[in-house]
N, C-alpha and C positions, 0 to 999 in steps of 0.2 A: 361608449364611455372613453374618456381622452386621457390617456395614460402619461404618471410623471414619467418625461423623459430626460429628467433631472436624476432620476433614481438610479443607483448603483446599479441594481439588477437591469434595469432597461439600454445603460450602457455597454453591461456585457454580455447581453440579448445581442445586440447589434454588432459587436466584432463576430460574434461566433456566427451568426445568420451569416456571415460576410466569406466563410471557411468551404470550400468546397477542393473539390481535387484538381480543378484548373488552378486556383488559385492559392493553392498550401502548397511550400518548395517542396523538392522531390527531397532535403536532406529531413525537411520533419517529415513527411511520408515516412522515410524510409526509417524513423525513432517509432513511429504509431507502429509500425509491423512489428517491430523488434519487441517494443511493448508488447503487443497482443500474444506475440510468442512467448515469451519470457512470462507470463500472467497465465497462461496455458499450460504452461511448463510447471510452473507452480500447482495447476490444479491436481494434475495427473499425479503429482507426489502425495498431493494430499488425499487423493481415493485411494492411498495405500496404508493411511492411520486405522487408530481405533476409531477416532474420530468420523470418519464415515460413515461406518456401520450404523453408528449412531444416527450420524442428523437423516441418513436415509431411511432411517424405521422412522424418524419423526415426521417425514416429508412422504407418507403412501401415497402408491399411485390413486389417480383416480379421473373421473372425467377425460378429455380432451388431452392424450399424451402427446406436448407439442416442440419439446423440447430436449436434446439430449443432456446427462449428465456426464459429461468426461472424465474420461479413464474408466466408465461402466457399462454395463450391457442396461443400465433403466434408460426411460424417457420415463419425465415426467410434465407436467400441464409447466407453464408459461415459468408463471412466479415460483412456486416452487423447484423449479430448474436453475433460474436465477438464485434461490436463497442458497442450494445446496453448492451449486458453482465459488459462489461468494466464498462459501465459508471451506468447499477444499481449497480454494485458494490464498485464504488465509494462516489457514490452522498451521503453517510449518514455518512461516513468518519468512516469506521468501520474496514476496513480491514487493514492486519497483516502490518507490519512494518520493515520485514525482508530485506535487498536490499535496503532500502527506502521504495520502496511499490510495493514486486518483485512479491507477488501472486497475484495481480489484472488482471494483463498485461498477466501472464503466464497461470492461469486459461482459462482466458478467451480465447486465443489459443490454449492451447491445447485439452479443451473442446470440442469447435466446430467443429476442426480439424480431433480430435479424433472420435466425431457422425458421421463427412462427411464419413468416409473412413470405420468405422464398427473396431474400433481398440478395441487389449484388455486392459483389465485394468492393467496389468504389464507393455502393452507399453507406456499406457499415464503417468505413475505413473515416469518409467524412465525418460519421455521428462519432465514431470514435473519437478524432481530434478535436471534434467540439467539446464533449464531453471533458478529455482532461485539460484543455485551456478555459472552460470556466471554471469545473474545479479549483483549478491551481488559481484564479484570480480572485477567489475567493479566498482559500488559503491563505495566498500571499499579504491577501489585506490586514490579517489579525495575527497571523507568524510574528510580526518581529517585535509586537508588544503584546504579544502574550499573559494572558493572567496566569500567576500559578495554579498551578494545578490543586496546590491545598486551599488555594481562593477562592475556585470556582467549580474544582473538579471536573472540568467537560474539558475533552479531548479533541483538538480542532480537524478532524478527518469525517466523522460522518455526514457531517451537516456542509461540511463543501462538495460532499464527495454524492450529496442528494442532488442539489443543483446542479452537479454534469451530470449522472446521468439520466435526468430529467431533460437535458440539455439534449443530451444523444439521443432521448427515446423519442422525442419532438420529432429530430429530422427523420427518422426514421418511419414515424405513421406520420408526414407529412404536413406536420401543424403549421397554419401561419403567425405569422411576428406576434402578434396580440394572443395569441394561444400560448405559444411557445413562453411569453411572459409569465403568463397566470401557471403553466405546468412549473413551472422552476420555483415560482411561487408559492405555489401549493407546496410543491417538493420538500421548499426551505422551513415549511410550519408542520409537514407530518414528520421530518426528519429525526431520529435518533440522538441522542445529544451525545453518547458515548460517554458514559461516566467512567474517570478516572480508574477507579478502585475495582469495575470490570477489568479493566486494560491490562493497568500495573498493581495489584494489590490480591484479594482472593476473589479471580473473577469464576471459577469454575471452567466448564468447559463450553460458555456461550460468547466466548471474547472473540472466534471467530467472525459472529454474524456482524459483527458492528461493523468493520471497515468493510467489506466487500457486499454482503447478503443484504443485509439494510438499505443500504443505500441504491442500490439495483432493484430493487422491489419498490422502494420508496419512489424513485423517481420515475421508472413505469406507471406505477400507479396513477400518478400527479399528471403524465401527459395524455393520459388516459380520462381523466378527470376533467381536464382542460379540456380534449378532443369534443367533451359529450356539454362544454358551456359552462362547468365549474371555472370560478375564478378565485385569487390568492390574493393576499398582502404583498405588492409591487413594491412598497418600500421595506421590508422585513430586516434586509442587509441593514438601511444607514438610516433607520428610525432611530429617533432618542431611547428608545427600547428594545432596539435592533436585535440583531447579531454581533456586528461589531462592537456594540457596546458594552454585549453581555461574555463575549471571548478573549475581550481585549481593551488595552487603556486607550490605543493610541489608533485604532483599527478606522482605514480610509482605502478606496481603491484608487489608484491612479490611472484613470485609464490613458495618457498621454504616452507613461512609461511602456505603455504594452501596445502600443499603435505600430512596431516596427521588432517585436520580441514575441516568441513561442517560447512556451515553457518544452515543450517537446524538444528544443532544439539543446538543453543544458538538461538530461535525462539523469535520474537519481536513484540508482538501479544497486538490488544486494546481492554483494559474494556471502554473506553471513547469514545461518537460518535463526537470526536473534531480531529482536529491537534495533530499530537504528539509531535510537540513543547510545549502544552500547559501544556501535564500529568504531567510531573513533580511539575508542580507549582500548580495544580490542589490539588492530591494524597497528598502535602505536607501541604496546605492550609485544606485540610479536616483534615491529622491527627494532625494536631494544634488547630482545632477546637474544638476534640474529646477531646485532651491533657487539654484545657486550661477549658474547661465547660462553656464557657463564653458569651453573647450575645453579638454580634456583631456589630449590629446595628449603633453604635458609635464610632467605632474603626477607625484609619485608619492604612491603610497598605503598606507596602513598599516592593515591587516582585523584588528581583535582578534576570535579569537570563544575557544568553552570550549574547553578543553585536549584535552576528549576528539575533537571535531571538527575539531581541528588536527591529531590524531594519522591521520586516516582523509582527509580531500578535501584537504587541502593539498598540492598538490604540485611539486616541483621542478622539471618536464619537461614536455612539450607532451604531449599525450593521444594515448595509442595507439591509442582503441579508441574508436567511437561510446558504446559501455556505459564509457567511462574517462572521455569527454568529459562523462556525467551526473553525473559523480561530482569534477568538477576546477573548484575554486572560483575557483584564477586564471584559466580559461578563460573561465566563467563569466561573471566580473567584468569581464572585460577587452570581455566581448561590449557585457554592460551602459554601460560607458564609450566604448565606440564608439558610443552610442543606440539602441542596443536596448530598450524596453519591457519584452517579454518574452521567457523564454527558450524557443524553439518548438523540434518537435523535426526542423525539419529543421539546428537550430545543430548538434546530433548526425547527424542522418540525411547531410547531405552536410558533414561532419567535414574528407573532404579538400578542399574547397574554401573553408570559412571558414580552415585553416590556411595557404591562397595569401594571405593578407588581412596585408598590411604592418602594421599600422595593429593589428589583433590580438595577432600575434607583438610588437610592440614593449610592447603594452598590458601583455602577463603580464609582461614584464620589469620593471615600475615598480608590481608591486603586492608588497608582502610579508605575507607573514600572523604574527599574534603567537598562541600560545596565552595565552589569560588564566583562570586559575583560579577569578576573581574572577565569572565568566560558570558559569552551571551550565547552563543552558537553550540549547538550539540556536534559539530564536526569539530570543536576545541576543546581540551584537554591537556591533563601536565600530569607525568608522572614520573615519582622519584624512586628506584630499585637502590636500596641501601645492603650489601652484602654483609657476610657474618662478622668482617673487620673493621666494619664502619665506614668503607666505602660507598657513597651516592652517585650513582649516571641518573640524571634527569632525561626524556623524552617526551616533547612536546608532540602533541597531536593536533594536527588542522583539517586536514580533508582524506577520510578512508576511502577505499578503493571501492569503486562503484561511483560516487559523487563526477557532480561535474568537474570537479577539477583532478579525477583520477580516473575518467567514467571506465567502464568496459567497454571495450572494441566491438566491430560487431562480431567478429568469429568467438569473442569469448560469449556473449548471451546468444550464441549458437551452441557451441558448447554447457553452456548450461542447460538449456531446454533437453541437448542430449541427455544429459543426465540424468536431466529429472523425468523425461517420458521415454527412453528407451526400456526400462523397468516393465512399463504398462502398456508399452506400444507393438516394441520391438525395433531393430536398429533400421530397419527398411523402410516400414510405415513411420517411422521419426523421422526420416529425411526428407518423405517426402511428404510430410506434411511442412516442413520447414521451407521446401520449395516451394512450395504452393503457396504459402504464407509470403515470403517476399515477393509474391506477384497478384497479392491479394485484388487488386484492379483487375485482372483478368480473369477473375472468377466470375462464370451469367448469373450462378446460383449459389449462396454460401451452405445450401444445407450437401452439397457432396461433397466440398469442403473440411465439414463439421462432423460429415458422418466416418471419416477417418480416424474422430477422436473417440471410437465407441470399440470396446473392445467385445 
Protein backbone atom coordinates (compact mmCIF):
# COMPACT_ATOMS: atom_id res chain seq x y z
CA UNK A 1 0.00 0.00 0.00
CA UNK A 2 1.38 3.56 -1.13
CA UNK A 3 1.50 5.80 1.74
CA UNK A 4 0.39 9.74 1.73
CA UNK A 5 3.67 11.19 1.70
CA UNK A 6 1.84 14.48 1.79
CA UNK A 7 0.86 13.52 5.56
CA UNK A 8 2.26 15.36 8.49
CA UNK A 9 3.42 12.20 10.08
CA UNK A 10 5.23 10.74 7.03
CA UNK A 11 7.15 14.13 7.02
CA UNK A 12 8.37 13.60 10.25
CA UNK A 13 8.96 9.94 9.69
CA UNK A 14 11.42 11.09 7.24
CA UNK A 15 13.75 13.86 9.28
CA UNK A 16 13.87 11.53 12.14
CA UNK A 17 14.84 8.21 9.87
CA UNK A 18 17.55 10.76 8.64
CA UNK A 19 19.00 11.17 12.73
CA UNK A 20 21.78 8.86 13.39
CA UNK A 21 25.10 9.66 15.35
CA UNK A 22 27.17 10.33 12.21
CA UNK A 23 24.95 12.62 11.47
CA UNK A 24 23.45 14.66 14.80
CA UNK A 25 26.21 17.44 15.81
CA UNK A 26 28.22 16.47 18.75
CA UNK A 27 26.53 19.99 20.58
CA UNK A 28 22.80 18.05 20.33
CA UNK A 29 24.64 14.73 21.25
CA UNK A 30 25.94 16.24 24.01
CA UNK A 31 21.89 18.00 25.25
CA UNK A 32 20.49 14.09 24.55
CA UNK A 33 23.19 12.98 27.37
CA UNK A 34 22.46 15.65 29.70
CA UNK A 35 18.73 14.87 29.03
CA UNK A 36 19.03 11.24 29.81
CA UNK A 37 20.88 12.27 33.04
CA UNK A 38 18.96 14.79 34.27
CA UNK A 39 15.53 12.38 33.42
CA UNK A 40 17.52 9.74 35.65
CA UNK A 41 18.23 12.04 38.17
CA UNK A 42 14.76 12.66 38.37
CA UNK A 43 13.79 9.10 38.71
CA UNK A 44 16.02 8.18 41.61
CA UNK A 45 14.32 11.13 43.75
CA UNK A 46 11.22 9.79 42.81
CA UNK A 47 11.92 5.94 44.29
CA UNK A 48 12.36 7.94 47.41
CA UNK A 49 8.33 9.10 47.68
CA UNK A 50 5.36 7.49 48.95
CA UNK A 51 4.55 7.35 45.75
CA UNK A 52 6.62 4.31 44.84
CA UNK A 53 5.81 2.13 47.32
CA UNK A 54 2.56 2.42 45.72
CA UNK A 55 2.81 2.11 41.88
CA UNK A 56 5.42 -0.87 42.80
CA UNK A 57 2.61 -3.04 44.69
CA UNK A 58 0.54 -2.06 41.70
CA UNK A 59 3.23 -3.24 39.06
CA UNK A 60 4.06 -7.18 40.82
CA UNK A 61 6.73 -8.91 39.51
CA UNK A 62 5.90 -11.60 37.23
CA UNK A 63 7.00 -13.51 34.12
CA UNK A 64 10.16 -12.53 32.14
CA UNK A 65 12.03 -9.91 34.68
CA UNK A 66 13.66 -7.82 31.89
CA UNK A 67 14.01 -4.59 33.10
CA UNK A 68 15.40 -2.53 35.93
CA UNK A 69 13.57 -0.09 38.10
CA UNK A 70 15.96 2.78 39.20
CA UNK A 71 16.88 3.65 42.37
CA UNK A 72 15.68 -0.17 43.45
CA UNK A 73 16.85 -3.51 44.08
CA UNK A 74 13.22 -4.82 41.53
CA UNK A 75 13.35 -5.79 37.89
CA UNK A 76 10.46 -6.00 36.43
CA UNK A 77 9.02 -7.38 32.72
CA UNK A 78 9.52 -4.84 29.87
CA UNK A 79 6.36 -2.49 30.09
CA UNK A 80 5.89 -2.56 33.49
CA UNK A 81 9.50 -1.11 33.99
CA UNK A 82 8.69 1.36 31.56
CA UNK A 83 5.34 2.52 33.39
CA UNK A 84 6.91 2.46 36.94
CA UNK A 85 10.13 4.50 35.54
CA UNK A 86 7.65 6.96 33.85
CA UNK A 87 5.84 7.70 36.73
CA UNK A 88 9.13 8.12 39.44
CA UNK A 89 10.21 10.26 37.13
CA UNK A 90 7.35 12.30 37.06
CA UNK A 91 5.90 12.40 40.50
CA UNK A 92 8.31 15.33 41.85
CA UNK A 93 7.72 17.40 38.68
CA UNK A 94 11.44 17.70 37.97
CA UNK A 95 11.92 16.75 34.60
CA UNK A 96 13.00 18.75 31.40
CA UNK A 97 10.42 20.63 29.51
CA UNK A 98 11.59 20.06 26.18
CA UNK A 99 8.42 18.86 23.75
CA UNK A 100 6.28 19.63 26.76
CA UNK A 101 7.71 16.84 28.78
CA UNK A 102 9.38 14.88 25.74
CA UNK A 103 12.31 13.01 27.94
CA UNK A 104 10.16 11.38 30.62
CA UNK A 105 8.07 9.23 27.89
CA UNK A 106 11.17 8.71 25.76
CA UNK A 107 13.60 7.86 28.61
CA UNK A 108 11.68 5.75 29.86
CA UNK A 109 11.39 3.62 26.59
CA UNK A 110 14.00 3.58 25.37
CA UNK A 111 15.77 2.66 28.49
CA UNK A 112 14.01 -0.53 29.19
CA UNK A 113 13.77 -1.33 25.59
CA UNK A 114 17.39 -0.77 25.21
CA UNK A 115 18.25 -3.33 28.68
CA UNK A 116 15.65 -5.83 27.03
CA UNK A 117 17.59 -6.34 23.83
CA UNK A 118 21.44 -5.84 25.20
CA UNK A 119 21.59 -2.51 22.79
CA UNK A 120 24.62 -0.01 22.60
CA UNK A 121 24.89 3.10 23.76
CA UNK A 122 25.12 4.86 20.11
CA UNK A 123 21.82 3.00 19.48
CA UNK A 124 19.93 4.15 22.36
CA UNK A 125 21.49 7.61 22.25
CA UNK A 126 20.13 7.83 18.29
CA UNK A 127 16.44 6.36 19.32
CA UNK A 128 16.64 8.95 21.93
CA UNK A 129 17.03 12.04 19.70
CA UNK A 130 14.58 10.73 17.40
CA UNK A 131 12.13 10.28 19.90
CA UNK A 132 12.30 14.00 21.50
CA UNK A 133 12.48 15.73 17.95
CA UNK A 134 9.40 14.14 16.87
CA UNK A 135 7.85 14.72 20.03
CA UNK A 136 8.75 18.26 20.10
CA UNK A 137 7.42 18.52 16.28
CA UNK A 138 4.46 17.57 17.18
CA UNK A 139 4.25 19.67 20.17
CA UNK A 140 5.29 22.59 18.54
CA UNK A 141 2.60 22.35 15.84
CA UNK A 142 -0.40 22.90 18.33
CA UNK A 143 1.67 24.96 21.09
CA UNK A 144 1.05 28.32 20.06
CA UNK A 145 -2.77 28.06 19.27
CA UNK A 146 -3.62 26.17 21.72
CA UNK A 147 -7.24 25.63 22.86
CA UNK A 148 -8.05 26.36 26.31
CA UNK A 149 -7.95 24.08 28.50
CA UNK A 150 -11.60 24.80 29.74
CA UNK A 151 -12.40 24.26 25.95
CA UNK A 152 -11.17 21.17 25.33
CA UNK A 153 -9.52 19.89 28.54
CA UNK A 154 -6.72 17.73 26.87
CA UNK A 155 -3.10 18.53 27.89
CA UNK A 156 -0.79 18.64 24.69
CA UNK A 157 2.28 16.27 26.32
CA UNK A 158 0.90 12.72 26.15
CA UNK A 159 -0.28 12.31 22.67
CA UNK A 160 3.22 14.05 21.20
CA UNK A 161 5.06 12.54 23.70
CA UNK A 162 3.27 8.69 22.26
CA UNK A 163 4.77 9.59 18.70
CA UNK A 164 8.38 9.88 19.94
CA UNK A 165 8.62 7.17 21.76
CA UNK A 166 7.12 5.16 19.20
CA UNK A 167 9.62 6.99 17.22
CA UNK A 168 12.56 5.69 19.38
CA UNK A 169 11.12 2.21 20.12
CA UNK A 170 11.02 1.78 15.98
CA UNK A 171 14.90 2.39 15.68
CA UNK A 172 15.46 0.40 18.36
CA UNK A 173 13.71 -3.24 17.28
CA UNK A 174 14.82 -2.04 13.76
CA UNK A 175 11.55 -1.21 11.92
CA UNK A 176 11.60 0.04 8.32
CA UNK A 177 10.26 3.50 6.91
CA UNK A 178 6.73 1.99 6.34
CA UNK A 179 6.67 0.25 9.82
CA UNK A 180 8.02 2.85 11.52
CA UNK A 181 4.96 4.95 9.90
CA UNK A 182 2.11 2.77 11.09
CA UNK A 183 4.00 2.31 14.81
CA UNK A 184 3.71 6.22 15.50
CA UNK A 185 0.44 5.73 13.98
CA UNK A 186 -0.89 3.35 15.86
CA UNK A 187 0.93 5.28 18.87
CA UNK A 188 -0.93 8.47 17.97
CA UNK A 189 -4.66 6.59 18.16
CA UNK A 190 -3.91 4.38 21.55
CA UNK A 191 -2.38 7.40 23.06
CA UNK A 192 -3.64 9.08 26.43
CA UNK A 193 -5.31 12.37 25.91
CA UNK A 194 -4.28 13.73 29.41
CA UNK A 195 -7.18 15.25 30.61
CA UNK A 196 -6.82 18.63 32.23
CA UNK A 197 -8.50 18.18 35.59
CA UNK A 198 -5.95 14.80 36.18
CA UNK A 199 -3.15 17.37 35.68
CA UNK A 200 -4.14 20.62 37.26
CA UNK A 201 -7.48 20.22 39.19
CA UNK A 202 -8.18 16.78 41.65
CA UNK A 203 -6.27 14.37 39.91
CA UNK A 204 -5.31 12.02 42.72
CA UNK A 205 -2.30 10.42 42.81
CA UNK A 206 -2.33 8.89 38.90
CA UNK A 207 -1.12 12.36 37.35
CA UNK A 208 2.29 10.83 37.26
CA UNK A 209 1.54 8.19 34.58
CA UNK A 210 0.32 10.44 31.90
CA UNK A 211 3.46 12.45 30.85
CA UNK A 212 6.14 9.74 31.19
CA UNK A 213 4.45 6.03 31.86
CA UNK A 214 1.84 6.22 29.16
CA UNK A 215 3.48 7.37 26.65
CA UNK A 216 6.62 4.89 26.92
CA UNK A 217 4.23 1.98 27.10
CA UNK A 218 2.04 3.51 24.47
CA UNK A 219 4.67 3.75 22.07
CA UNK A 220 6.37 0.34 22.60
CA UNK A 221 3.38 -1.08 22.23
CA UNK A 222 2.47 0.64 18.72
CA UNK A 223 6.12 -0.46 17.33
CA UNK A 224 5.63 -3.68 18.52
CA UNK A 225 2.30 -3.68 16.74
CA UNK A 226 3.60 -2.45 13.59
CA UNK A 227 6.76 -5.02 13.78
CA UNK A 228 4.13 -7.99 13.71
CA UNK A 229 2.02 -6.10 10.33
CA UNK A 230 -0.48 -4.03 12.36
CA UNK A 231 -1.02 -0.71 10.63
CA UNK A 232 -2.45 3.00 11.86
CA UNK A 233 -4.25 6.12 10.62
CA UNK A 234 -1.13 7.88 8.58
CA UNK A 235 -3.11 10.95 8.46
CA UNK A 236 -4.29 11.18 12.43
CA UNK A 237 -1.93 14.50 12.87
CA UNK A 238 -3.57 16.92 9.91
CA UNK A 239 -7.00 14.98 9.11
CA UNK A 240 -9.99 17.46 9.18
CA UNK A 241 -10.60 15.33 12.55
CA UNK A 242 -6.99 15.11 13.32
CA UNK A 243 -5.13 16.05 16.32
CA UNK A 244 -4.34 19.35 15.27
CA UNK A 245 -7.77 20.14 14.87
CA UNK A 246 -8.84 18.64 17.98
CA UNK A 247 -5.74 20.63 20.32
CA UNK A 248 -5.63 23.39 18.46
CA UNK A 249 -7.17 26.47 16.24
CA UNK A 250 -4.41 27.04 14.30
CA UNK A 251 -2.19 23.61 14.60
CA UNK A 252 0.10 23.04 11.13
CA UNK A 253 3.80 21.56 11.00
CA UNK A 254 6.31 23.25 9.07
CA UNK A 255 8.56 21.13 8.25
CA UNK A 256 10.83 23.76 6.28
CA UNK A 257 11.28 25.46 9.70
CA UNK A 258 12.89 22.39 11.22
CA UNK A 259 15.05 21.20 8.06
CA UNK A 260 18.18 23.08 9.78
CA UNK A 261 16.85 23.29 13.70
CA UNK A 262 17.02 20.62 16.74
CA UNK A 263 14.89 21.13 19.46
CA UNK A 264 17.57 19.47 21.43
CA UNK A 265 19.75 22.26 20.65
CA UNK A 266 17.32 25.28 22.78
CA UNK A 267 16.90 22.54 25.86
CA UNK A 268 14.05 23.53 28.48
CA UNK A 269 15.21 22.07 31.58
CA UNK A 270 13.74 22.69 35.62
CA UNK A 271 15.65 24.37 38.67
CA UNK A 272 11.87 24.24 40.26
CA UNK A 273 10.23 20.84 41.59
CA UNK A 274 6.71 22.66 40.36
CA UNK A 275 4.62 23.13 36.99
CA UNK A 276 6.39 25.08 34.59
CA UNK A 277 3.62 27.23 34.28
CA UNK A 278 4.49 28.49 37.55
CA UNK A 279 8.64 29.43 36.95
CA UNK A 280 8.03 32.36 35.51
CA UNK A 281 6.16 33.94 38.12
CA UNK A 282 8.22 32.16 40.73
CA UNK A 283 12.02 33.36 39.28
CA UNK A 284 10.24 36.85 38.86
CA UNK A 285 8.69 37.06 42.50
CA UNK A 286 12.25 36.07 43.95
CA UNK A 287 14.23 38.47 41.81
CA UNK A 288 11.82 41.27 43.10
CA UNK A 289 12.30 40.32 46.37
CA UNK A 290 16.17 40.35 46.22
CA UNK A 291 15.59 43.81 44.08
CA UNK A 292 13.40 45.52 46.49
CA UNK A 293 15.09 44.31 50.24
CA UNK A 294 11.92 44.32 51.65
CA UNK A 295 9.76 42.29 54.22
CA UNK A 296 6.95 41.12 52.91
CA UNK A 297 4.80 40.04 55.20
CA UNK A 298 2.35 42.85 54.60
CA UNK A 299 2.44 43.43 51.12
CA UNK A 300 0.05 42.43 48.66
CA UNK A 301 0.49 41.29 45.32
CA UNK A 302 -0.96 41.21 42.12
CA UNK A 303 0.53 37.91 39.52
CA UNK A 304 -0.63 38.77 35.80
CA UNK A 305 0.07 35.81 33.81
CA UNK A 306 -1.83 34.25 30.10
CA UNK A 307 -5.31 33.64 30.44
CA UNK A 308 -4.82 30.20 29.65
CA UNK A 309 -2.55 29.49 32.81
CA UNK A 310 -4.91 31.36 34.90
CA UNK A 311 -7.51 28.92 33.94
CA UNK A 312 -5.50 25.75 35.14
CA UNK A 313 -2.85 26.72 38.54
CA UNK A 314 -4.71 29.54 40.03
CA UNK A 315 -6.37 28.61 42.73
CA UNK A 316 -8.68 29.51 45.39
CA UNK A 317 -7.90 26.96 48.18
CA UNK A 318 -4.99 25.61 50.01
CA UNK A 319 -3.59 22.45 48.13
CA UNK A 320 -4.99 19.01 48.83
CA UNK A 321 -2.47 17.02 47.44
CA UNK A 322 1.51 17.00 47.30
CA UNK A 323 0.56 16.44 43.16
CA UNK A 324 -1.92 19.89 43.77
CA UNK A 325 0.79 21.55 45.63
CA UNK A 326 3.07 21.22 42.08
CA UNK A 327 0.46 22.66 40.40
CA UNK A 328 -0.80 25.82 43.00
CA UNK A 329 0.81 29.10 41.93
CA UNK A 330 -0.42 30.88 45.13
CA UNK A 331 1.40 28.20 47.03
CA UNK A 332 4.17 28.56 45.31
CA UNK A 333 4.46 32.34 45.44
CA UNK A 334 3.84 32.59 48.81
CA UNK A 335 6.82 29.95 49.57
CA UNK A 336 9.01 32.27 47.33
CA UNK A 337 7.89 35.44 49.48
CA UNK A 338 8.72 33.66 52.58
CA UNK A 339 12.55 33.36 51.00
CA UNK A 340 12.53 30.58 49.39
CA UNK A 341 15.13 30.46 46.38
CA UNK A 342 13.98 27.47 45.19
CA UNK A 343 11.11 25.42 44.93
CA UNK A 344 12.42 21.85 46.37
CA UNK A 345 10.33 18.94 46.36
CA UNK A 346 10.20 18.50 49.74
CA UNK A 347 7.84 22.20 49.57
CA UNK A 348 5.44 19.20 48.21
CA UNK A 349 6.96 15.98 49.73
CA UNK A 350 6.12 17.34 53.42
CA UNK A 351 2.99 19.48 52.17
CA UNK A 352 1.54 19.03 55.64
CA UNK A 353 3.93 20.64 57.45
CA UNK A 354 4.67 23.73 55.20
CA UNK A 355 0.71 24.26 55.59
CA UNK A 356 1.57 24.42 59.77
CA UNK A 357 3.58 27.60 58.57
CA UNK A 358 1.52 30.94 59.70
CA UNK A 359 3.58 33.13 57.77
CA UNK A 360 2.57 30.71 54.36
CA UNK A 361 -1.30 30.53 54.97
CA UNK A 362 -1.24 34.36 55.37
CA UNK A 363 1.18 34.77 52.32
CA UNK A 364 -1.60 32.98 49.77
CA UNK A 365 -4.10 35.30 51.31
CA UNK A 366 -2.39 38.71 49.92
CA UNK A 367 -1.41 37.35 46.56
CA UNK A 368 -4.19 37.54 43.69
CA UNK A 369 -3.81 36.35 40.36
CA UNK A 370 -5.13 38.33 37.01
CA UNK A 371 -5.54 36.41 33.80
CA UNK A 372 -4.08 38.78 31.11
CA UNK A 373 -4.80 38.07 27.39
CA UNK A 374 -2.22 40.40 26.48
CA UNK A 375 0.45 37.60 27.93
CA UNK A 376 0.41 34.47 25.29
CA UNK A 377 3.65 32.62 26.69
CA UNK A 378 3.68 30.97 30.05
CA UNK A 379 7.44 32.27 30.39
CA UNK A 380 5.38 36.07 30.63
CA UNK A 381 4.19 37.53 33.56
CA UNK A 382 3.82 40.85 35.53
CA UNK A 383 3.82 41.36 38.91
CA UNK A 384 2.92 44.21 41.22
CA UNK A 385 4.33 44.02 45.23
CA UNK A 386 2.33 47.05 46.63
CA UNK A 387 3.90 47.57 50.46
CA UNK A 388 1.84 48.54 53.59
CA UNK A 389 2.37 52.47 52.56
CA UNK A 390 0.98 52.23 49.26
CA UNK A 391 4.07 51.64 47.58
CA UNK A 392 4.03 49.49 44.03
CA UNK A 393 7.51 48.00 42.31
CA UNK A 394 6.26 46.10 39.27
CA UNK A 395 8.54 42.95 38.02
CA UNK A 396 8.01 41.70 34.78
CA UNK A 397 8.72 38.09 34.06
CA UNK A 398 10.01 36.74 30.42
CA UNK A 399 12.17 33.58 30.53
CA UNK A 400 12.95 31.52 34.21
CA UNK A 401 15.97 29.90 34.60
CA UNK A 402 16.23 26.64 32.98
CA UNK A 403 14.58 27.99 29.62
CA UNK A 404 16.46 28.54 26.46
CA UNK A 405 17.05 31.93 27.07
CA UNK A 406 18.53 31.31 30.74
CA UNK A 407 19.26 27.42 30.18
CA UNK A 408 21.46 25.52 32.78
CA UNK A 409 25.02 25.09 31.99
CA UNK A 410 26.13 21.78 31.86
CA UNK A 411 27.99 21.60 35.24
CA UNK A 412 24.61 22.87 36.73
CA UNK A 413 22.33 19.61 35.38
CA UNK A 414 25.47 17.81 36.57
CA UNK A 415 24.94 19.21 39.72
CA UNK A 416 21.48 18.45 39.76
CA UNK A 417 21.54 14.77 38.94
CA UNK A 418 24.04 15.10 42.12
CA UNK A 419 21.48 15.92 43.97
CA UNK A 420 18.97 14.05 43.06
CA UNK A 421 20.86 10.38 42.99
CA UNK A 422 23.59 10.79 45.45
CA UNK A 423 20.55 10.08 48.15
CA UNK A 424 20.01 6.62 46.34
CA UNK A 425 23.26 5.99 44.83
CA UNK A 426 25.92 7.38 46.79
CA UNK A 427 28.50 10.22 45.88
CA UNK A 428 30.99 7.52 44.03
CA UNK A 429 28.51 5.39 42.09
CA UNK A 430 26.88 9.06 40.98
CA UNK A 431 29.90 10.16 39.42
CA UNK A 432 30.45 7.60 37.86
CA UNK A 433 27.51 6.88 36.45
CA UNK A 434 27.68 10.68 35.12
CA UNK A 435 30.95 9.59 33.46
CA UNK A 436 29.69 6.94 31.85
CA UNK A 437 26.74 8.86 30.68
CA UNK A 438 28.65 11.59 28.79
CA UNK A 439 30.30 8.90 26.92
CA UNK A 440 27.38 7.10 26.38
CA UNK A 441 28.85 6.09 22.57
CA UNK A 442 31.31 4.11 24.12
CA UNK A 443 29.16 1.88 25.85
CA UNK A 444 29.17 -2.23 23.81
CA UNK A 445 26.23 -2.89 26.22
CA UNK A 446 23.78 -0.46 27.95
CA UNK A 447 22.59 -3.06 30.49
CA UNK A 448 26.28 -2.53 32.66
CA UNK A 449 25.63 0.82 32.19
CA UNK A 450 21.96 0.64 33.69
CA UNK A 451 22.92 -1.97 36.09
CA UNK A 452 24.78 0.98 38.14
CA UNK A 453 21.30 2.41 38.73
CA UNK A 454 20.05 -0.53 40.86
CA UNK A 455 20.69 -0.20 44.40
Amino acid sequence: MKEDTNSTLWKILRQARSMSVASIPESVRQQARLCILDTIGCMLAGSRTEEAQLVLACEPGSGDQTATVFGTSHRRGLHAAMRINGYLGDVLELNDLIGGHASIGNVSAALALGESQGSSGAHLLEAFVRGIEVTTRVYESVYPSLRRYTEAGLVPVGIPASFGSAAAAAHLLALDEEQTLHAMAIAGSLAGWCPAEVIFGHGGSVKPMLFGAQPADVGVTAAQYAKAGMTGPTNLLDSKVGYFTTASTEGHFDAEAWNMRWALEQPRRKLHACCGYLHSAVDALGRLRQRIGMNLQNARFEVRVPTYVADVVSKDRLPNSPNDARFHLQYCLSLIACDTDVILPEHSIALTEQLQRPEVIAMMKQITVVPDPALAHYHQCNIAVTDADGHTTVQPGTAPRGSPQQPLDDDEVIAKFHALAEPVLGRARAEQFVQETLSLESVGNVRTWIAMLRT
